[in-house]
C-alpha positions as CSV (number, residue, x, y, z in Angstrom):
1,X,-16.3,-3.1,3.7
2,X,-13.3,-5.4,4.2
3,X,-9.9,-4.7,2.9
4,X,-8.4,-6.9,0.6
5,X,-4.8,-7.6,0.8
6,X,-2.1,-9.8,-0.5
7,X,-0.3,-12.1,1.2
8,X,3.7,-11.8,-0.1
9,X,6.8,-13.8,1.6
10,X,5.3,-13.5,5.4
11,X,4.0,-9.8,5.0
12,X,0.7,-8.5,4.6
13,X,0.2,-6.1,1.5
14,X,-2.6,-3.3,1.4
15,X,-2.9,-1.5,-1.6
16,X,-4.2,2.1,-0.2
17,X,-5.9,4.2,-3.5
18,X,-7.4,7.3,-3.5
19,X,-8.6,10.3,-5.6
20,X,-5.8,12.7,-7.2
21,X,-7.8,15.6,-6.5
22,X,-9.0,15.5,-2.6
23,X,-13.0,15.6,-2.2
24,X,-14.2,18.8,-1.4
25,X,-16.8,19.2,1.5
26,X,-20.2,19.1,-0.1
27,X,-18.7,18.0,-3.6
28,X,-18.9,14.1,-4.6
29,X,-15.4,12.4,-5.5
30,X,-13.9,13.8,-8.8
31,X,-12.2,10.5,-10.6
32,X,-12.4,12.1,-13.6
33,X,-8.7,13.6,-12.4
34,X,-7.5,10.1,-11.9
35,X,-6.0,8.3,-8.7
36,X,-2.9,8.1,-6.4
37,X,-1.5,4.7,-4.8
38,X,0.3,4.1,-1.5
39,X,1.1,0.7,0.2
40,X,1.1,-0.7,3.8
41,X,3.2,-3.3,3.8
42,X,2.5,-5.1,7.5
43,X,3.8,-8.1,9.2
44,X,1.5,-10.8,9.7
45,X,-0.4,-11.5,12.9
46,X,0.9,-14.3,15.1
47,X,-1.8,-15.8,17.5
48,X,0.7,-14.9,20.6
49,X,1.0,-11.5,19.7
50,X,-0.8,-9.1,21.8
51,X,-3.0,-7.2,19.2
52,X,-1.8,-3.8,18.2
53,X,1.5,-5.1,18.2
54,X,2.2,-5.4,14.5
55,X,4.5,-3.2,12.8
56,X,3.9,-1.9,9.4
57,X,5.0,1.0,7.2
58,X,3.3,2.8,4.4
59,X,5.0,3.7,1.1
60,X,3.6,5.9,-1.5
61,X,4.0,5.7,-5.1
62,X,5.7,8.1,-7.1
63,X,4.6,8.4,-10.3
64,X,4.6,11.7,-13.3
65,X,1.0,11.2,-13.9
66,X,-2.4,9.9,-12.0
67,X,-3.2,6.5,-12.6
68,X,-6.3,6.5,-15.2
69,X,-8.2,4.3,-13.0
70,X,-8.4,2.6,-9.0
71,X,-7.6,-1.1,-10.5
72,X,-4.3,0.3,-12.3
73,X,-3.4,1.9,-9.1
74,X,-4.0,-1.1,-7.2
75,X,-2.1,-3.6,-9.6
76,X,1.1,-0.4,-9.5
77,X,1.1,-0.5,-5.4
78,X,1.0,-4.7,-5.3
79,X,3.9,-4.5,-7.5
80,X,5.7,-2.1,-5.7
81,X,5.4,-3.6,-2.7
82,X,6.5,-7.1,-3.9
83,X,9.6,-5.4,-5.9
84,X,10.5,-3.6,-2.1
85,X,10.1,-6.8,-0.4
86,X,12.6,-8.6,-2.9
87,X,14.7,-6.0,-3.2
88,X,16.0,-6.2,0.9
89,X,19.1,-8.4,2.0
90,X,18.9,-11.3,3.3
91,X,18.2,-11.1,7.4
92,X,16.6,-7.9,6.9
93,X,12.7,-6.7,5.8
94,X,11.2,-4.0,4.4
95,X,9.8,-2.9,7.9
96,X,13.3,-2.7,8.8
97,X,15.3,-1.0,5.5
98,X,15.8,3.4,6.2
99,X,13.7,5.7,3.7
């Protein structure tokens, strides 16, 4: 499987959805409960950079209710990420702002 991201003013944006309700061992997933979202918002890789030299920083989504369903979730955490992104000063990124 590859994971899909979006590409937003130099960063990388990777929408990160899972189940509200953790799976339990020998259980299958239960989306009937709906779905959390998270982002990793990531710098993009320049061909001199040594790999594993990227920084990037996850932010989750806080929301009063599960999102119905993983597209939802996915469209939420793209958003968010883009409205972080614009929301930082000039000179500075989101990799940089304090939580």
């Amino acid at each position: 499987m590859t994971t899909a991201f979006r590409l937003y003013r130099g960063l990388e944006i990777y929408p990160l959805v899972y189940p509200h309700r953790p799976t339990e061992p020998g259980f299958g997933h239960n989306y009937d409960e709906g779905f959390d979202a998270a982002v990793r918002i990531q710098a993009s890789q320049e061909p001199s950079e040594p790999a594993g030299s990227l920084r990037s920083r996850v932010f989750g989504l806080v929301v009063d209710t599960p999102f119905s369903n993983a597209g939802d979730a996915r469209r939420a955490s793209i958003a968010y990420a883009e409205r972080l992104i614009d929301a930082c000063s000039p000179g500075e990124t989101v990799l940089d702002m304090k939580s």
